[in-house]
N, CA, C and O atoms as CSV, one atom per row, in Angstrom:
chain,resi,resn,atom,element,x,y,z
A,1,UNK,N,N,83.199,70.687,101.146
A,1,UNK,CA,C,84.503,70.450,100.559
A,1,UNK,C,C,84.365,70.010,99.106
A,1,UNK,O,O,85.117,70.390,98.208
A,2,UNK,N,N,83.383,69.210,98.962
A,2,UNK,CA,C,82.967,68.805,97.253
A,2,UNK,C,C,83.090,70.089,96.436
A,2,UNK,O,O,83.962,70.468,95.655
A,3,UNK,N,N,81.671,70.778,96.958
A,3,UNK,CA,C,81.701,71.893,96.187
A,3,UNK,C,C,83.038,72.862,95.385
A,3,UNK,O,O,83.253,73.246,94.235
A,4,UNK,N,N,83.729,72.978,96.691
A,4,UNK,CA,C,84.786,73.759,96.773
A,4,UNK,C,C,85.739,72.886,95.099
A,4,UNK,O,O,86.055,73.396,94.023
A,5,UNK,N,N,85.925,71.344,95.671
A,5,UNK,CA,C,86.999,70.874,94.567
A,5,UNK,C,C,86.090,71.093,93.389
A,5,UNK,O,O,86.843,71.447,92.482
A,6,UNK,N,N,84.829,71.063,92.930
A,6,UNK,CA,C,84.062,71.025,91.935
A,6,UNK,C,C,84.042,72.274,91.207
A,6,UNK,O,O,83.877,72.320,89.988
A,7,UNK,N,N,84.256,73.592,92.167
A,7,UNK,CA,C,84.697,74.955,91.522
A,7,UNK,C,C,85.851,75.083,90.715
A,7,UNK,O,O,86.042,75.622,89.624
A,8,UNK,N,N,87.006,74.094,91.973
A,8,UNK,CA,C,88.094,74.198,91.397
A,8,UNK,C,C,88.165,73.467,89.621
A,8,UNK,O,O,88.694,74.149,88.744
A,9,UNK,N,N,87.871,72.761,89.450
A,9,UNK,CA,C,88.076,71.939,88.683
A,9,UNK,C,C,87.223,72.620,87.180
A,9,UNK,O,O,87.312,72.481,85.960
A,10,UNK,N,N,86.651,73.161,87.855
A,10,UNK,CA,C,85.917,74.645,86.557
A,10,UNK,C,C,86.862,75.782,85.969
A,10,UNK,O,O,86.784,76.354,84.882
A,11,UNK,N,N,87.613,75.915,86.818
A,11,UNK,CA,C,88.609,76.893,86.294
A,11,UNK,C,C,89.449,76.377,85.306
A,11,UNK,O,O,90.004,75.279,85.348
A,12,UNK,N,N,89.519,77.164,84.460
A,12,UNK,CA,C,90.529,76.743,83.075
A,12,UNK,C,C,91.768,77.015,83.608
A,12,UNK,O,O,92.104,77.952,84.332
A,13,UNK,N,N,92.473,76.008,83.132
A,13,UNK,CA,C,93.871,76.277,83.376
A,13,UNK,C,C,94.929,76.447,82.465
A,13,UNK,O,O,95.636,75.439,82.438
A,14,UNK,N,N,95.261,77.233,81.801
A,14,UNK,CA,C,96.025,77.148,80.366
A,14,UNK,C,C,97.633,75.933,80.455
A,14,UNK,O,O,98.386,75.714,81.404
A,15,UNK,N,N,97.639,75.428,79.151
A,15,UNK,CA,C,98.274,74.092,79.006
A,15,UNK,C,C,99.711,74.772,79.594
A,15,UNK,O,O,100.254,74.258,80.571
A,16,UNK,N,N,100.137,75.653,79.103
A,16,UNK,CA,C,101.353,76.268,79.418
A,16,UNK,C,C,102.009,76.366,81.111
A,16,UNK,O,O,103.097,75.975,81.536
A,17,UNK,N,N,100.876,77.043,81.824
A,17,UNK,CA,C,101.074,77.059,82.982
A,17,UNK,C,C,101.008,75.702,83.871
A,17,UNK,O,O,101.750,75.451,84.820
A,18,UNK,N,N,99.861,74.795,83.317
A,18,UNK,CA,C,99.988,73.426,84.156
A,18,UNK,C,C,101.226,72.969,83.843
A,18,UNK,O,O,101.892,72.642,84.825
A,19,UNK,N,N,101.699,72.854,82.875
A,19,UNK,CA,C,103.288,72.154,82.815
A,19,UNK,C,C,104.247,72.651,83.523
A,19,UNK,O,O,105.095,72.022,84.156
A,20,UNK,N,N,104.106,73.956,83.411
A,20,UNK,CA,C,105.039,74.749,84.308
A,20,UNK,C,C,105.060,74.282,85.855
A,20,UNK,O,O,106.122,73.889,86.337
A,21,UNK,N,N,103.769,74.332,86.703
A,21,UNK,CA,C,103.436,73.819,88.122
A,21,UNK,C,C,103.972,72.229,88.061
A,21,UNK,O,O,104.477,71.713,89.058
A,22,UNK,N,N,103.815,71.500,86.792
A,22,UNK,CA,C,104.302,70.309,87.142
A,22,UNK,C,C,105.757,70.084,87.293
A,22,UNK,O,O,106.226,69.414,88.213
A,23,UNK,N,N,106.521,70.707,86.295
A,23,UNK,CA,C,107.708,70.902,86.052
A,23,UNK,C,C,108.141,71.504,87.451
A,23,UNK,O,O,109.223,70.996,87.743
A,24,UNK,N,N,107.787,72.253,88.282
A,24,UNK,CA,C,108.211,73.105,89.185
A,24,UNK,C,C,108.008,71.906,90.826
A,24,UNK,O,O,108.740,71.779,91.807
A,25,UNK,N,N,106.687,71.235,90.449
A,25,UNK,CA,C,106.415,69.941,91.712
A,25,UNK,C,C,107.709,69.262,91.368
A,25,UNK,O,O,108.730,69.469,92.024
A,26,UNK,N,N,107.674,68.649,90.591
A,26,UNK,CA,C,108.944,67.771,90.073
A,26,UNK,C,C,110.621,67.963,90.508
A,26,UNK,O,O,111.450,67.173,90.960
A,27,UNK,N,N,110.671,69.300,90.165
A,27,UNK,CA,C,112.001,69.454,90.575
A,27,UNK,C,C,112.186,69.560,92.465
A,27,UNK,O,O,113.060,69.168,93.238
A,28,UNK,N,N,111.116,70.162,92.614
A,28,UNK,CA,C,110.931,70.801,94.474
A,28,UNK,C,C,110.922,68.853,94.962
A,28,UNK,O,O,111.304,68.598,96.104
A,29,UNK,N,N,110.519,67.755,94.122
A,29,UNK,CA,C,111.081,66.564,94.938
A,29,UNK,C,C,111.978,66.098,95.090
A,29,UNK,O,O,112.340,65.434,96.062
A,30,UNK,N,N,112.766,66.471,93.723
A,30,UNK,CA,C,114.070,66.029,93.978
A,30,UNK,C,C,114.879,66.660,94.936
A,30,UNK,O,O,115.731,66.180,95.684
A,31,UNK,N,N,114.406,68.027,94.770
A,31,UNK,CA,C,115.427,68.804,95.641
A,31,UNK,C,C,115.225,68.508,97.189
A,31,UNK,O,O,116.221,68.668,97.895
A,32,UNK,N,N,114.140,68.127,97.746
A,32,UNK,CA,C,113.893,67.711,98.901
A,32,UNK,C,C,114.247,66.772,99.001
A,32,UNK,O,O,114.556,66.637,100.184
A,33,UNK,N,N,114.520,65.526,98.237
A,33,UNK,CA,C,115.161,63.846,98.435
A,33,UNK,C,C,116.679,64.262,98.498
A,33,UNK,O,O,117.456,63.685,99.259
A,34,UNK,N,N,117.035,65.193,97.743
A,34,UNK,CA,C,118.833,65.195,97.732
A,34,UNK,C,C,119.169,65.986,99.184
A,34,UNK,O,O,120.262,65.680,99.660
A,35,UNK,N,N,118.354,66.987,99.969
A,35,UNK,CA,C,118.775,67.687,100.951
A,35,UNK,C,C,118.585,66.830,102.320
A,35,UNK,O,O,119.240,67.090,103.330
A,36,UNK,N,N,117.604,65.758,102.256
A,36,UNK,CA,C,117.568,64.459,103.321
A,36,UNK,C,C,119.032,63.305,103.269
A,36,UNK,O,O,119.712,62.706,104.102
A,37,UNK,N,N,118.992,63.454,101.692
A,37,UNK,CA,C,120.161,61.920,101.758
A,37,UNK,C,C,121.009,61.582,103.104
A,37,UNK,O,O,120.899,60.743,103.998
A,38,UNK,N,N,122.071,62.832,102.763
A,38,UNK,CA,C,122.731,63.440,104.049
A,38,UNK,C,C,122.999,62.904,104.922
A,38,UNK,O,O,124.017,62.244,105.132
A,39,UNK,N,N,121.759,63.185,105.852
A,39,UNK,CA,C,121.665,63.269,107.174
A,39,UNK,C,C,121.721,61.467,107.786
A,39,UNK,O,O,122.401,61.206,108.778
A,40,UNK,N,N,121.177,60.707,107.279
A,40,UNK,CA,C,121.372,59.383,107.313
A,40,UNK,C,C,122.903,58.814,107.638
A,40,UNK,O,O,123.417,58.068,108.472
A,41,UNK,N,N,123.371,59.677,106.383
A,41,UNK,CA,C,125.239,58.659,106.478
A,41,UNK,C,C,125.827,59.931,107.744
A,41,UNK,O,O,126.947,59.677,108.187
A,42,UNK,N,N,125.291,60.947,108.190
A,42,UNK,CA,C,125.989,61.026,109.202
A,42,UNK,C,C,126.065,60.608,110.706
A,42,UNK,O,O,126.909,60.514,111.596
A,43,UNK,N,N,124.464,60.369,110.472
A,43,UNK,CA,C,124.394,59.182,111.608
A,43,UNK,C,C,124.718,58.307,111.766
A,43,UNK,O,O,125.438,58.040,112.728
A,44,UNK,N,N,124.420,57.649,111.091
A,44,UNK,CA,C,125.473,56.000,110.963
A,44,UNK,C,C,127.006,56.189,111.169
A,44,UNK,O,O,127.684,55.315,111.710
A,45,UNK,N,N,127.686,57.719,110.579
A,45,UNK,CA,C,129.066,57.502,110.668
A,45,UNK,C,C,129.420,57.900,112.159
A,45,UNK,O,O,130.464,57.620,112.749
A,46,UNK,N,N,128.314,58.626,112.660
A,46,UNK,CA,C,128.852,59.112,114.143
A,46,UNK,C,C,128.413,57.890,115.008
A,46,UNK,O,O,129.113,57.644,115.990
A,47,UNK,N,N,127.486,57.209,114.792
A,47,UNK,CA,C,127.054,55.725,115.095
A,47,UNK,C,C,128.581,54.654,115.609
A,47,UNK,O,O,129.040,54.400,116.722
A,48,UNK,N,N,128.934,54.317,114.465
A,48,UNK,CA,C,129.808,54.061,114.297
A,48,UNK,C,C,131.363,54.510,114.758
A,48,UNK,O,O,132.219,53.790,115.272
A,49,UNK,N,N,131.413,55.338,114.553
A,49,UNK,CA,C,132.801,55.850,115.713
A,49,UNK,C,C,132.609,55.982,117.187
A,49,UNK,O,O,133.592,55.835,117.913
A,50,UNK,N,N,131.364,56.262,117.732
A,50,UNK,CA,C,131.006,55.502,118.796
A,50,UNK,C,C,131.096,54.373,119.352
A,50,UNK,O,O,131.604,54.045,120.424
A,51,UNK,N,N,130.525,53.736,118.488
A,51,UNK,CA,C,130.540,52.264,118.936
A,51,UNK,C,C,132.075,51.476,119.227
A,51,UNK,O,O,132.448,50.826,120.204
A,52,UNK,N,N,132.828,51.855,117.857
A,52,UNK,CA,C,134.390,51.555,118.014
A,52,UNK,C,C,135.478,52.217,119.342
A,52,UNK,O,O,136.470,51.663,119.815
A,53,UNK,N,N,134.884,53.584,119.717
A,53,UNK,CA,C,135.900,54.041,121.207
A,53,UNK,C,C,135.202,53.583,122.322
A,53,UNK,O,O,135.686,53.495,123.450
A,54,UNK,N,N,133.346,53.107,121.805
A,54,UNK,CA,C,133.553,51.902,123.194
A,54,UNK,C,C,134.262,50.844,123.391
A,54,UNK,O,O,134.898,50.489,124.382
A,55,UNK,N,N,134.044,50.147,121.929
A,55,UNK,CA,C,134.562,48.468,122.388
A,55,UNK,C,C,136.109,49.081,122.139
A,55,UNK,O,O,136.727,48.158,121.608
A,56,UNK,N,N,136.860,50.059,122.269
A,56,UNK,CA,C,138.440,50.347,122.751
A,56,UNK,C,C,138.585,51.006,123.839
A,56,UNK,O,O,139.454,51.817,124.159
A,57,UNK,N,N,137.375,50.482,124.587
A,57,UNK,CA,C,137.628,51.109,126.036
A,57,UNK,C,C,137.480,52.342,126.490
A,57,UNK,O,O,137.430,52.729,127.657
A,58,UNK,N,N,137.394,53.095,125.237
A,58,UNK,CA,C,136.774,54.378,125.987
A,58,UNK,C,C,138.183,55.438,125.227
A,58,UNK,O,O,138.218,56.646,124.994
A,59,UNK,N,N,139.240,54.320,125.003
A,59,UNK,CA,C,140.447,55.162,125.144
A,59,UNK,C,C,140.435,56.667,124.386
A,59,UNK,O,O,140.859,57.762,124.754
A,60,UNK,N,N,139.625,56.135,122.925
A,60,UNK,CA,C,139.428,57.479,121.827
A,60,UNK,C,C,139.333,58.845,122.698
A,60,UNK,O,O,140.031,59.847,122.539
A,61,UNK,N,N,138.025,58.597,123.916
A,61,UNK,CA,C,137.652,60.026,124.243
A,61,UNK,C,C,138.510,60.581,125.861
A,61,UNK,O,O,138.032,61.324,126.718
A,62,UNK,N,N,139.691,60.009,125.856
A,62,UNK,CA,C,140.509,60.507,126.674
A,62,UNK,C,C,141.491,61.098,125.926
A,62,UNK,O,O,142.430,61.669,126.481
């Protein structure tokens, strides 16, 4: 596995293109943190309306 990263690290990489791959990591995190947010507040909100037609007895889901 050394070897292997030690090849890698031989290869030239022109300045242009590394910025580009960074620029491109960079955005692919955000875009993965904004497509999670989400899912959190809808749990909690279905959490939550649950919890309230229990302690009302149930009545909500009749």
């Amino acid at each position: 596995m050394n070897d292997l990263k030690k090849q890698m690290d031989l290869i030239d990489i022109p300045e242009s293109l590394h910025q580009r791959s960074q620029q491109g990591i960079e955005q692919a995190k955000k875009e993965q943190y904004k497509t999670k947010s989400w899912v959190p507040k809808i749990a909690v909100t279905l959490a939550a309306g649950g919890f309230v037609a229990l302690m009302r007895g149930g009545t909500a889901l009749r």
